[in-house]
N, CA, C and O atoms as a MOPAC input file, in Angstrom:
PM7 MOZYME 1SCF
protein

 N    -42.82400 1    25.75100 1    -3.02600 1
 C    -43.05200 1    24.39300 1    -2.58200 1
 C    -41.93900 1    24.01100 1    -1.62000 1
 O    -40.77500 1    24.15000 1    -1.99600 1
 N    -42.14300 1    23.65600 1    -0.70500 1
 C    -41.54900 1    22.90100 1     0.20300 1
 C    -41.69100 1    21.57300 1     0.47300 1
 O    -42.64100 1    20.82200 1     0.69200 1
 N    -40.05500 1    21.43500 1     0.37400 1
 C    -39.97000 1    19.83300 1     0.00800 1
 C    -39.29300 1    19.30600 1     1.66800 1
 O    -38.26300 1    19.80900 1     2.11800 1
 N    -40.03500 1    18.30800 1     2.35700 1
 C    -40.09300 1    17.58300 1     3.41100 1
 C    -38.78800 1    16.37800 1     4.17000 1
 O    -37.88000 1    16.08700 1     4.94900 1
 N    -39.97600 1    16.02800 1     2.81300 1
 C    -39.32700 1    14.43000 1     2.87800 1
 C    -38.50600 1    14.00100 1     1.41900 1
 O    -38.96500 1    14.25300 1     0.30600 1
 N    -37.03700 1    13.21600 1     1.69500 1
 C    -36.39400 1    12.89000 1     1.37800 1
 C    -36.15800 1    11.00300 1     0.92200 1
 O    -36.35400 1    10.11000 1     1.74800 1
 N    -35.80900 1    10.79900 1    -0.22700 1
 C    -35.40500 1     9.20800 1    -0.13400 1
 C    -34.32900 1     9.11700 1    -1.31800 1
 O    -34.43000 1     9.81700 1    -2.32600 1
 N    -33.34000 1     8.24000 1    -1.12500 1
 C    -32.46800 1     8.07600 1    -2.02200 1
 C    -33.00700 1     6.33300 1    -2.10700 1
 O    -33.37100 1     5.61400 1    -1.17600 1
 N    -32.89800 1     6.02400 1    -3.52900 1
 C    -32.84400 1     4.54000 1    -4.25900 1
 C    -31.43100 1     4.14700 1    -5.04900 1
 O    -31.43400 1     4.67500 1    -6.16100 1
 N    -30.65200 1     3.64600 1    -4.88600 1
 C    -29.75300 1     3.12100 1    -5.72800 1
 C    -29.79900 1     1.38700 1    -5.57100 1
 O    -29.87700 1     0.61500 1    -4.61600 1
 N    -29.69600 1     1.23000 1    -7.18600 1
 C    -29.87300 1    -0.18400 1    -7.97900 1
 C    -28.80700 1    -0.25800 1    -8.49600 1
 O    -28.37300 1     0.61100 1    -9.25300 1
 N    -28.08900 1    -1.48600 1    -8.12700 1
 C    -26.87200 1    -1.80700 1    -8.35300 1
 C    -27.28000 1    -3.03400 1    -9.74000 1
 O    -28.02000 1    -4.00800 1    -9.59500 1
 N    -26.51000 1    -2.60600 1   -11.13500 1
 C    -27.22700 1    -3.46200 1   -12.33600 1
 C    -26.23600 1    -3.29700 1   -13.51500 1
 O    -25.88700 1    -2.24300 1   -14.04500 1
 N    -25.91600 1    -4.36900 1   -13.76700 1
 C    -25.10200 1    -4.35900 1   -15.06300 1
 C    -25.58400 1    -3.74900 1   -16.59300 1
 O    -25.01000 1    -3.63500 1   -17.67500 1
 N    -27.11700 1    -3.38300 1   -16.02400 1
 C    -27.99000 1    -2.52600 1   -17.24300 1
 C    -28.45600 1    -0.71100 1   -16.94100 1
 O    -29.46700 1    -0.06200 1   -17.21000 1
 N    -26.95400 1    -0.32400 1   -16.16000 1
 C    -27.67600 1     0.64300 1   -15.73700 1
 C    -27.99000 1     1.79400 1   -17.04900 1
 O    -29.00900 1     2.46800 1   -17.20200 1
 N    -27.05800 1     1.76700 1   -17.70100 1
 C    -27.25400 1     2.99600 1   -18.88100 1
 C    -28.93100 1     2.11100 1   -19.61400 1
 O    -29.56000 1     2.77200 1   -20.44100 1
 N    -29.40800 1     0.87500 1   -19.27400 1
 C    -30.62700 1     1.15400 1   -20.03900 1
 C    -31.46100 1     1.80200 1   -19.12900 1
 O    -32.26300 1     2.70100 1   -19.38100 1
 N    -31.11500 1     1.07200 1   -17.60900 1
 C    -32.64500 1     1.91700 1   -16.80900 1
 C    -32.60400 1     3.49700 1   -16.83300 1
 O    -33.55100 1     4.28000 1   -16.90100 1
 N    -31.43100 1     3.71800 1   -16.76900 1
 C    -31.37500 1     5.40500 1   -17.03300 1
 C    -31.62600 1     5.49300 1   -18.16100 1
 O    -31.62600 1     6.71800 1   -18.28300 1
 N    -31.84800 1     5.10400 1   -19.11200 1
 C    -32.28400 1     5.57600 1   -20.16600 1
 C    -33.86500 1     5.72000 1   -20.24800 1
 O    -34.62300 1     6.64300 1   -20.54700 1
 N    -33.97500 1     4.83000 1   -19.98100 1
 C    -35.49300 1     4.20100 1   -19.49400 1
 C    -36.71400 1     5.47200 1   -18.27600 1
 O    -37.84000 1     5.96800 1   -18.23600 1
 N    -35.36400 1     5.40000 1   -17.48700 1
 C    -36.58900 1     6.42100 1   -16.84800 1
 C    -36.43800 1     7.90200 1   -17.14500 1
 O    -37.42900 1     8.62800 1   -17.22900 1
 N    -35.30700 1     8.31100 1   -17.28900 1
 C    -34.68200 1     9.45800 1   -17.91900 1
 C    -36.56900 1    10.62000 1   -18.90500 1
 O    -36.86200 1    11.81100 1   -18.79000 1
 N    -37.16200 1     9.70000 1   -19.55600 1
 C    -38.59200 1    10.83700 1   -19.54600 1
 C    -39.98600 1    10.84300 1   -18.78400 1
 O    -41.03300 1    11.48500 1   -18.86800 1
 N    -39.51000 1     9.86500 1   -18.04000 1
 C    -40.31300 1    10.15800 1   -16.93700 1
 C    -40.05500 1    11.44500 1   -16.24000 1
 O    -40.94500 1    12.18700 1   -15.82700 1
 N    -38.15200 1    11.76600 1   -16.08700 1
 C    -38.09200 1    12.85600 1   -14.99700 1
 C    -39.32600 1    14.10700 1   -15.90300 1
 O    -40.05600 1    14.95800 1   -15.39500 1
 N    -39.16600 1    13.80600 1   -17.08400 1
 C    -40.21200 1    15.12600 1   -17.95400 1
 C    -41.52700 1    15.48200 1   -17.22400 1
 O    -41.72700 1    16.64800 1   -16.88400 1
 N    -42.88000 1    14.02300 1   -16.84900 1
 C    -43.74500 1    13.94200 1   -16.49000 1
 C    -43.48400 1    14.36000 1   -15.10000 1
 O    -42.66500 1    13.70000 1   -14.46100 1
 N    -44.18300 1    15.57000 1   -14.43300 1
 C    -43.79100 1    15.98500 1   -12.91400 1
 C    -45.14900 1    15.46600 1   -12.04500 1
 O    -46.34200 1    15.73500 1   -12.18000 1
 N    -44.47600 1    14.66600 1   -11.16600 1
 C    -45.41500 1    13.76200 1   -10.05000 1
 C    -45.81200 1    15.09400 1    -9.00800 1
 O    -45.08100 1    16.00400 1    -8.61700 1
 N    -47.10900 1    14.85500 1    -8.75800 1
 C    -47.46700 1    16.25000 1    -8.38000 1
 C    -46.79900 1    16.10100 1    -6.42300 1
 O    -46.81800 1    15.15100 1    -5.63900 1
 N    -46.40500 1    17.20500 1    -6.31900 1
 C    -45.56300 1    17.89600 1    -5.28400 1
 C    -44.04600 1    17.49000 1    -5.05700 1
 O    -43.26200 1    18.19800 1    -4.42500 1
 N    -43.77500 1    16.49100 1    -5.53400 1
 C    -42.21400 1    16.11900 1    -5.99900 1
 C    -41.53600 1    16.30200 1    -7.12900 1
 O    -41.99700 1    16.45600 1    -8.26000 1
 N    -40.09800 1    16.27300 1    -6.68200 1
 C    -38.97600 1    16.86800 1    -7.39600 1
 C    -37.90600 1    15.39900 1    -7.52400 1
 O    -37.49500 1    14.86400 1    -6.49400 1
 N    -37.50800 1    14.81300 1    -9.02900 1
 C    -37.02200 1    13.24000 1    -8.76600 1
 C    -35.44800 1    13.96900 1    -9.84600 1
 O    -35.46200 1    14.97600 1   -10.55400 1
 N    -34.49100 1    13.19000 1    -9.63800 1
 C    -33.61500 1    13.01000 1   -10.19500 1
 C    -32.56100 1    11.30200 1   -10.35900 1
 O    -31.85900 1    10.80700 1    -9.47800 1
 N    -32.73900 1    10.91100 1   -11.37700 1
 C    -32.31400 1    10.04700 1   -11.61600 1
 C    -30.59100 1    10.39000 1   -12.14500 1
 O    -30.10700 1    11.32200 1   -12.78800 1
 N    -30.23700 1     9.65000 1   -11.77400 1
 C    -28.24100 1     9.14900 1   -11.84200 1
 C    -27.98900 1     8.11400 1   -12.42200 1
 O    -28.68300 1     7.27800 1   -11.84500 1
 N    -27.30600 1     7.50800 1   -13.38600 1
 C    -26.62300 1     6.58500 1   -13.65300 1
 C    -24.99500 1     6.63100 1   -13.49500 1
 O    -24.40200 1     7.69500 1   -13.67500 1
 N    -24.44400 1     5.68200 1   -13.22400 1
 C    -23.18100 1     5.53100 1   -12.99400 1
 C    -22.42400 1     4.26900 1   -13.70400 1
 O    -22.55800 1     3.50800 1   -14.66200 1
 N    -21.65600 1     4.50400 1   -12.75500 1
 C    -20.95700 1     2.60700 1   -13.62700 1
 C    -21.45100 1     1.05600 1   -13.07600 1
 O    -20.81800 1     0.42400 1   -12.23000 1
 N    -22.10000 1     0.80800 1   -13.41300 1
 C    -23.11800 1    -0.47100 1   -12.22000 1
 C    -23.92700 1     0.17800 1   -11.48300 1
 O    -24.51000 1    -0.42300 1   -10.58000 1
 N    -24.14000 1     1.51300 1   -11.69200 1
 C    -25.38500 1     1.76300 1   -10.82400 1
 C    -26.19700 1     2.59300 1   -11.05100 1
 O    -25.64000 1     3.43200 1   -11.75900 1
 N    -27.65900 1     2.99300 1   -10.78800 1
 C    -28.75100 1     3.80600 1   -10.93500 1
 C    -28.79200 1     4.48300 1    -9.99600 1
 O    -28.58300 1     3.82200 1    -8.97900 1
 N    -29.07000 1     6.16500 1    -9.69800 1
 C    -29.36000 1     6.24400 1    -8.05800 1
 C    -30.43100 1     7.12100 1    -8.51800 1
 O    -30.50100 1     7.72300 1    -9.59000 1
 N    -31.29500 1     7.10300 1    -7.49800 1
 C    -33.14600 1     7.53400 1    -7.72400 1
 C    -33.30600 1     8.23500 1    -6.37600 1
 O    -33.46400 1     7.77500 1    -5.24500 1
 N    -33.19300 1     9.85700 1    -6.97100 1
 C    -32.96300 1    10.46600 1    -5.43900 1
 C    -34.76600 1    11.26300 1    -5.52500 1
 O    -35.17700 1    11.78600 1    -6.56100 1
 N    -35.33600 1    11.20900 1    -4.64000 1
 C    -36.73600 1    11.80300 1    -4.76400 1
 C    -36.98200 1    12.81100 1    -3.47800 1
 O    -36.51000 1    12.47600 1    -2.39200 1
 N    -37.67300 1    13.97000 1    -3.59300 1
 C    -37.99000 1    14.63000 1    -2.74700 1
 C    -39.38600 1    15.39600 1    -2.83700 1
 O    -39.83600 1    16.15100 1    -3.69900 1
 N    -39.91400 1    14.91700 1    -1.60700 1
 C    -41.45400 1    15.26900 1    -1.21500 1
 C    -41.62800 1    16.17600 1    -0.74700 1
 O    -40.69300 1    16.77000 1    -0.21000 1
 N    -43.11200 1    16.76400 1    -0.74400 1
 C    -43.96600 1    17.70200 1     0.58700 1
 C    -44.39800 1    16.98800 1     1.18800 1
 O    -44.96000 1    17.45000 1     2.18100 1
 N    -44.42800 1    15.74200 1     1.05100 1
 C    -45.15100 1    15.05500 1     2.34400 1
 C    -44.81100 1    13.50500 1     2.41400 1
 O    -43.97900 1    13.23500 1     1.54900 1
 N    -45.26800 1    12.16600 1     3.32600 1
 C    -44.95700 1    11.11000 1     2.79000 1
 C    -45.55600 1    10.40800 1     2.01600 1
 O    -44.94400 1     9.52500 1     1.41400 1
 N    -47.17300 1    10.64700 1     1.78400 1
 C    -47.92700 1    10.05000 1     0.70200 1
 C    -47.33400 1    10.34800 1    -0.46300 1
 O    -47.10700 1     9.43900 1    -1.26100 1
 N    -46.91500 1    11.93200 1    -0.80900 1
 C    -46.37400 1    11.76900 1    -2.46900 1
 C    -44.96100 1    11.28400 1    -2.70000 1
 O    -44.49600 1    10.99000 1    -3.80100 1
 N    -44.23800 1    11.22500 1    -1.37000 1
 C    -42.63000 1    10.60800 1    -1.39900 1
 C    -42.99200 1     8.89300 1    -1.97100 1
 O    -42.47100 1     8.24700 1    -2.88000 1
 N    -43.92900 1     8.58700 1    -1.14900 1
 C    -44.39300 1     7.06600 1    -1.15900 1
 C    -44.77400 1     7.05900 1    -2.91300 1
 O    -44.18900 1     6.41900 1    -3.78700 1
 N    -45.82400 1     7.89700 1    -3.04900 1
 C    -46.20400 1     7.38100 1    -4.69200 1
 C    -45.27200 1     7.27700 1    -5.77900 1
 O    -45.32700 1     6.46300 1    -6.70000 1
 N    -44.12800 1     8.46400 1    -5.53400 1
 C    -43.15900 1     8.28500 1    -6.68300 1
 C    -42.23700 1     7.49800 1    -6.28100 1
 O    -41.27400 1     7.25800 1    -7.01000 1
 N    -42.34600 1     7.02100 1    -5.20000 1
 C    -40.82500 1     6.09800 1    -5.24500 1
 C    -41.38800 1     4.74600 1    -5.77300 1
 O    -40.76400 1     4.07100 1    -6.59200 1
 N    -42.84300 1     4.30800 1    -5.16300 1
 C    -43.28100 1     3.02400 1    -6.13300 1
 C    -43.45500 1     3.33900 1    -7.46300 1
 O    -43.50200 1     2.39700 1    -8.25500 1
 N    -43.55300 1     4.39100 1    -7.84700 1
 C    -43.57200 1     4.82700 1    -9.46900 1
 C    -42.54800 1     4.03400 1   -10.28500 1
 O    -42.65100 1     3.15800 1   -11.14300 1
 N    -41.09100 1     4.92600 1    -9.46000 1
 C    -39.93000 1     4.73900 1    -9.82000 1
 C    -39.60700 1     2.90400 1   -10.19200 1
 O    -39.84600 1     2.15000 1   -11.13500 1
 N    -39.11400 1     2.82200 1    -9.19000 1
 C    -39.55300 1     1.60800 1    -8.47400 1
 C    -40.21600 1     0.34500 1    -9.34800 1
 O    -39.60100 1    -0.71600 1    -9.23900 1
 N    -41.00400 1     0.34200 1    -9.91700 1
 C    -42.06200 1    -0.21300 1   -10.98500 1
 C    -41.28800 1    -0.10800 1   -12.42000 1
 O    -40.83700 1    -1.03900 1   -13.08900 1
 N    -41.26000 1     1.43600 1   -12.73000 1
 C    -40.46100 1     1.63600 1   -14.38900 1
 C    -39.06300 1     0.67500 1   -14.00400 1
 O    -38.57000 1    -0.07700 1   -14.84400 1
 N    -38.57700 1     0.80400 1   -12.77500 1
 C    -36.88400 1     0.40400 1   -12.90200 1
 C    -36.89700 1    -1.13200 1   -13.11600 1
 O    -36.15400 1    -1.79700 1   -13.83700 1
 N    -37.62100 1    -1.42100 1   -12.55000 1
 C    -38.35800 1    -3.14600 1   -12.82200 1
 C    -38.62500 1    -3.90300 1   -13.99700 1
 O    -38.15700 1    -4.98500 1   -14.35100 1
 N    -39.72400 1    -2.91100 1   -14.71700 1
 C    -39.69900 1    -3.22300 1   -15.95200 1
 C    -38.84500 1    -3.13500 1   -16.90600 1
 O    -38.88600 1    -3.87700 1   -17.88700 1
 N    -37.85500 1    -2.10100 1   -16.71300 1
 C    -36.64900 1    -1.90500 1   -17.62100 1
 C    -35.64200 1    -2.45600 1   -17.11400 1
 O    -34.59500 1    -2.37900 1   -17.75700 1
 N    -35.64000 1    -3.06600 1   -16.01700 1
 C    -34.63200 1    -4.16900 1   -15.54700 1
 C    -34.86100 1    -5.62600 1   -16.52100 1
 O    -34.00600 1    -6.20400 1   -17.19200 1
 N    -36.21600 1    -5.96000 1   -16.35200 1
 C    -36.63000 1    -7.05500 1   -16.53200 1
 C    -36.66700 1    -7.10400 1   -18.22800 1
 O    -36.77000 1    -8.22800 1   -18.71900 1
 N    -36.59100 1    -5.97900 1   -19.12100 1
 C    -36.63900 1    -6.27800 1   -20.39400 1
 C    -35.40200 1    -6.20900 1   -21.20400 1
 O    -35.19600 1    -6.48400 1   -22.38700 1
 N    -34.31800 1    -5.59100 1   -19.87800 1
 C    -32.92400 1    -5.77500 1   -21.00300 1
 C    -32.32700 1    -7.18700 1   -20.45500 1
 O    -31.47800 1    -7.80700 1   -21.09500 1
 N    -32.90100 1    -7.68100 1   -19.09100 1
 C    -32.51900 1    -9.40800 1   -19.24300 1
 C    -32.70200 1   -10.06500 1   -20.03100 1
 O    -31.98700 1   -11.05300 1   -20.19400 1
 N    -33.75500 1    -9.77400 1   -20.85000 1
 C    -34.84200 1   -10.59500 1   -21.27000 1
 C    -34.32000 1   -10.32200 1   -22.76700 1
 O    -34.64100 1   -11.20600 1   -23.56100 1
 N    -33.73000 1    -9.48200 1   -23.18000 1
 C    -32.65900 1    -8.97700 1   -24.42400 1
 C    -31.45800 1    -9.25200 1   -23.94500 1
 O    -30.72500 1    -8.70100 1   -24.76700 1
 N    -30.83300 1    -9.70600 1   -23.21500 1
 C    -29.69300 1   -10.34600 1   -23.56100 1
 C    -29.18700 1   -11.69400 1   -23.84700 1
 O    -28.08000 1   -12.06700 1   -24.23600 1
 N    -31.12600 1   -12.85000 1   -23.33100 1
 C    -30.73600 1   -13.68200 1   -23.65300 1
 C    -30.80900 1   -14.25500 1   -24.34100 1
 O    -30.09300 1   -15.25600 1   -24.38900 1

């Protein structure tokens, strides 16, 4: 497989060990023709994805994108 296309995502979030936690089994489920690696850091998430093409770069990054959202939006929503 040859991988194309390239995109890096980093989310700057005071919840990053949940979104990495959060998407962390997704990397399990493999988006067909891409290769994803998720990072957590100290305040930050980074969501590096790599395609064969730009339709499947495009699908997993709104994938991503979506889970990081929802697991953004539910440890706000637990802290207050």
């Amino acid at each position: 497989m040859t991988l194309a296309c390239r995109a890096e995502l980093t989310i700057r979030t005071r919840n990053a060990g949940v979104l990495t936690g959060a998407l962390s089994p997704e990397m399990s489920e493999k988006v067909p023709r891409t290769s994803v690696q998720v990072v957590g850091g100290d305040g930050e998430v980074a969501i590096r994805v790599e395609a064969e093409d730009l339709a499947s770069l495009r699908a997993a990054l709104n994938s991503y994108i979506r889970w990081a959202d929802v697991a953004e939006e539910t440890a706000e929503e637990a802290r207050r």
